[in-house]
C-alpha positions in Angstrom: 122.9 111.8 106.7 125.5 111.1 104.0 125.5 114.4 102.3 125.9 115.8 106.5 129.1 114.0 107.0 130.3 114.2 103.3 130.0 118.6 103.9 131.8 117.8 107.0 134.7 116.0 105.4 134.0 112.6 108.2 135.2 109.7 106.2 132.9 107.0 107.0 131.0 104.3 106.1 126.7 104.8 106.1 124.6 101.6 106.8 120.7 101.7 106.7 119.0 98.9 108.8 115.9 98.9 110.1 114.9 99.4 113.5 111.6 99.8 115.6 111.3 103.1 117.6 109.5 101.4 120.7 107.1 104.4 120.2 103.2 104.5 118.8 103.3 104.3 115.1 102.5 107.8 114.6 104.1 109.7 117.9 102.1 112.8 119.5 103.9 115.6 121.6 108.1 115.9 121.8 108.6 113.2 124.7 107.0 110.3 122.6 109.1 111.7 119.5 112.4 112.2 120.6 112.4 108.9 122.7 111.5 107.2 119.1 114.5 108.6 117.6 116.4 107.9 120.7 115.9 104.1 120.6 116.4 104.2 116.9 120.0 105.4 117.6 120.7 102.4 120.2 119.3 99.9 118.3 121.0 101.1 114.9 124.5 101.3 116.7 124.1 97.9 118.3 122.7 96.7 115.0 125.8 96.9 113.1 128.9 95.3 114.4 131.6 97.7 115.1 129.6 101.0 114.6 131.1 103.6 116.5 127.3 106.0 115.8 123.9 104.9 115.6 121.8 107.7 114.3 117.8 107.4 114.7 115.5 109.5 113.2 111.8 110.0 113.9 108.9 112.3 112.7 105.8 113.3 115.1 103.0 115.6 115.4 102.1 118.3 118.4 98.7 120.0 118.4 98.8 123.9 118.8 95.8 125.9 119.2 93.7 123.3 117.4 96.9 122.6 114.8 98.6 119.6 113.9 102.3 120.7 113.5 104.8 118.0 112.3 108.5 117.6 113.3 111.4 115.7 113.5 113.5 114.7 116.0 117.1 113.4 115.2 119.4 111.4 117.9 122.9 110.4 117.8 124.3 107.4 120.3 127.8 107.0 120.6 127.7 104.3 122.9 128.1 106.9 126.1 126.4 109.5 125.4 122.4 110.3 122.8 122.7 113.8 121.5 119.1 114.9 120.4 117.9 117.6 118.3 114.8 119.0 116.2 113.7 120.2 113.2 111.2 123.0 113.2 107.9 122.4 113.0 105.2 123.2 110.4 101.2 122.9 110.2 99.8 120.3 108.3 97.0 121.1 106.1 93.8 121.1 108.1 92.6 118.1 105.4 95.5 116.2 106.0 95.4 116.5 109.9 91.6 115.2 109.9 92.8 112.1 108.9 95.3 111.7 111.9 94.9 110.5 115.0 95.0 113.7 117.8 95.9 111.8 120.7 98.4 108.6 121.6 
């Protein structure tokens, strides 16, 4: 996030604080993810005292065609307004997916 706005020339000031996404701790299917990274947003802007962003970031898993595919899901809360977007997804290993839960 600090590299993001450095490229973008945004002078700023980057605050790490932790939050809870509100969300199970290992989110299935896009609605449960982006709603994890959409509270993470909120609660990191009204975390900080005179933030004028709160950016949330959460990482969650959708099964296709007997996959596991793992994304991320990035939100940005101005105080008006959430912008969301998402990374693109890749398979996990079929060794490493066996060892995940396949449903919330």
């Amino acid at each position: 996030i600090k590299l993001c706005f450095a490229e973008a020339s945004v002078a700023y000031t980057c605050e790490a604080i932790h939050t809870e996404s509100g969300v199970a701790d290992q989110p299935m299917g896009l609605d449960e993810t982006v709603l994890g990274a959409k509270n993470r947003a909120l609660a990191s802007r009204a975390g900080v005292p005179g933030a004028q962003l709160g950016i949330g970031l959460e990482s969650g898993l959708v099964p296709v065609d007997g996959l596991l595919f793992d994304f991320c899901a990035c939100a940005i809360a101005d105080g008006e307004r959430c912008f969301v977007g998402v990374s693109s997804m890749f398979p996990l290993p079929p060794r490493v997916a066996a060892l995940l839960p396949t449903e919330a």
